[in-house]
N, C-alpha and C positions, 0 to 999 in steps of 0.2 A: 130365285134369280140365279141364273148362271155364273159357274166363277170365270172371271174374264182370263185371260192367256195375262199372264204373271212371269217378268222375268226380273232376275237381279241384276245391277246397273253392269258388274263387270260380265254380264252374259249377252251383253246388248252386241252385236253386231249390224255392219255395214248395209245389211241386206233387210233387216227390220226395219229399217229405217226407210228401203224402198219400199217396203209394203204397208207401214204403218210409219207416217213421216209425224206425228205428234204423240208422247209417250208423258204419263202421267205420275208423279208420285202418290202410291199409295196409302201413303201416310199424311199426305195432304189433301186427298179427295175422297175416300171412301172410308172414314171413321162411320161405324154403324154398320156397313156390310155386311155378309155373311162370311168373306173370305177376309174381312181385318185383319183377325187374328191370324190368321196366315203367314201376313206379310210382315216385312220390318219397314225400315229405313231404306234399307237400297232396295225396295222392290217398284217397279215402276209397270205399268199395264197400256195399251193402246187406249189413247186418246178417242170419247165415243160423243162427247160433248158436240155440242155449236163452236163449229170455229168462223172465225178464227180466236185459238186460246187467247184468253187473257190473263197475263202473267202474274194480276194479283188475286188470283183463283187456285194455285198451287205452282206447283214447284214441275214445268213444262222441261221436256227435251226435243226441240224439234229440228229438224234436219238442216242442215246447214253446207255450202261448198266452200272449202277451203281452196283459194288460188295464191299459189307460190310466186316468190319474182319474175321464175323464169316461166311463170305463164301455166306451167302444169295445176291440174285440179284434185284435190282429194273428195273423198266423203267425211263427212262429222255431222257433230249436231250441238246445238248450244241453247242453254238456259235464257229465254227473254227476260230482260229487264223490263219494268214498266216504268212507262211516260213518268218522271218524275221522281225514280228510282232513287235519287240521292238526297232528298229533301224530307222534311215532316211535313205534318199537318197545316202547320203555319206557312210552307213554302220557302222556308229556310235551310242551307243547306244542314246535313244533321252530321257529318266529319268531316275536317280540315281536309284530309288527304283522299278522297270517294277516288275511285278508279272505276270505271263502268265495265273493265274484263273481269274484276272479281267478284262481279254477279253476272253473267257470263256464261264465264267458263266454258269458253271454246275449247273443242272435244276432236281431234283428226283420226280417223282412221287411215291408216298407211298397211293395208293388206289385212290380217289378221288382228292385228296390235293397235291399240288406242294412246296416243298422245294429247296430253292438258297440257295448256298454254298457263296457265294459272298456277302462281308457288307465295305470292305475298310476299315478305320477308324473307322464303327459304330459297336460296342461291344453288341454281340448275348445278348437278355435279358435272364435273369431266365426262364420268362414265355414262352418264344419261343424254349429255349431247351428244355423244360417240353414239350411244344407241340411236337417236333421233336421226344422226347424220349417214348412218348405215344402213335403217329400213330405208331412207329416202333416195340412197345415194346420192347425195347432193351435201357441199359445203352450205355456210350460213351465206354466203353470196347468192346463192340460186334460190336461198328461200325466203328469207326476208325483204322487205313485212311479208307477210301473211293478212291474205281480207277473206272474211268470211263475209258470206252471206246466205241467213236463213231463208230458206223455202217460202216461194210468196204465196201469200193467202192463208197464212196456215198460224199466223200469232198476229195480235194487235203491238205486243210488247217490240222493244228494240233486240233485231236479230243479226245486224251485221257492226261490225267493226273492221280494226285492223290492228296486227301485233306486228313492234317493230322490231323486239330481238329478243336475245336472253339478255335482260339487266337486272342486275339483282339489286332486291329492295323495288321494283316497281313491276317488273317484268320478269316470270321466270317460268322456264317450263320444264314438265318432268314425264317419266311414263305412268302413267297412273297403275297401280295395283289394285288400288280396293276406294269405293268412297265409301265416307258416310256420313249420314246425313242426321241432325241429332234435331229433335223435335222438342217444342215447347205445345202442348193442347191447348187450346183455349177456350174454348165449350164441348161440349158433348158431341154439338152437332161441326165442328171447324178444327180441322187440326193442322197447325201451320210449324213451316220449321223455323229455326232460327241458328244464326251463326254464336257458337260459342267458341271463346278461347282463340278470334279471330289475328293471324299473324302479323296484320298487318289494317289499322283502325280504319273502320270505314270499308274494307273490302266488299261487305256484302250488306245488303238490308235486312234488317232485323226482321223473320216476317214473313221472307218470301224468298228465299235462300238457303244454300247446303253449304256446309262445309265441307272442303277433303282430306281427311287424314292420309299420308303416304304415307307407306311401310316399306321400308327400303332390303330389299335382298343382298 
């Protein structure tokens, strides 16, 4: 079998996402492979499955538009949640505080550079909205909320929402430098991630979820 087109998460641009609008992790779908061992945690592959993804299948990046206050539209792409995304087994919720952006994790491209809307607990610095507010040219008046909406036909999971600001402790956004995404396996044949060391309780589903570590310059 052929190794499929492998890229890592901070190599993903704007324009992948026009020619391949669902992207896969590979540590979540191809344990057994031939190119496994290849890949890590951030390597993700064009999506070749039946869609539309379904979000509790792995760990989905599918393309998404970001519309600003003042009406302007970006490119991104965001991780679906699935129906029920906050709940266990029993149908109960499974954290006090679930936020359905920190499973998520809406993704903007603004030219070259990638902006998360997702920090949990970690409070957006000065420096980093100054960035955010100068690729955009635009104050936080012209930009918030921010709605996303993923690509239709292309997840079963939930792919739009909407962000209302920078609040820290619920709401925080940063430039992304590097994710990563840490795995728990669970058989031979299923390899799922899981959030560990999560900022903020409840951010994300145990299961079917990345974490992001930012590395700050």
């Amino acid at each position: 079998m052929a190794t499929p087109e492998l890229k890592q998460f901070g190599e993903l641009e704007a324009r992948d996402f026009e020619r391949q609008p669902v992207w896969v992790g590979c540590h979540t779908a191809d344990y057994g492979q031939p190119w496994y061992e290849d890949t890590d945690e951030e390597t993700f592959r064009p999506f070749t499955g039946k869609l539309p993804a379904d979000p509790a299948e792995g760990i989905f990046l599918v393309s998404a538009v970001f519309e600003l206050r003042d009406g302007s539209r970006y490119p991104g792409f965001v991780t679906p949640a699935a129906e029920g995304w906050d709940k266990g087994p029993d149908g109960r919720p499974m954290f006090e505080h679930n936020h359905i952006l920190g499973t998520q994790q809406p993704q903007m491209f603004v030219g070259d550079r990638l902006f998360g809307f997702w920090g949990g607990m970690l409070s957006m610095t000065s420096h980093a909205q100054r960035e955010l507010y100068a690729a955009l040219g635009k104050g936080p008046d012209a930009i918030f909320p921010v709605r996303f909406i993923a690509s239709a036909g292309f997840t079963t999971g939930i792919g739009n929402g909407q962000i209302e600001a920078f609040t820290a402790g619920v709401l925080t956004a940063f430039i992304l430098i590097r994710q990563k995404l840490y795995k728990t396996r669970s058989s031979r044949k299923t390899s799922r991630t899981a959030e560990h060391g999560a900022v903020w309780a409840g951010a994300a589903v145990p299961g079917i979820h990345n974490r992001k570590k930012i590395f700050n310059t």
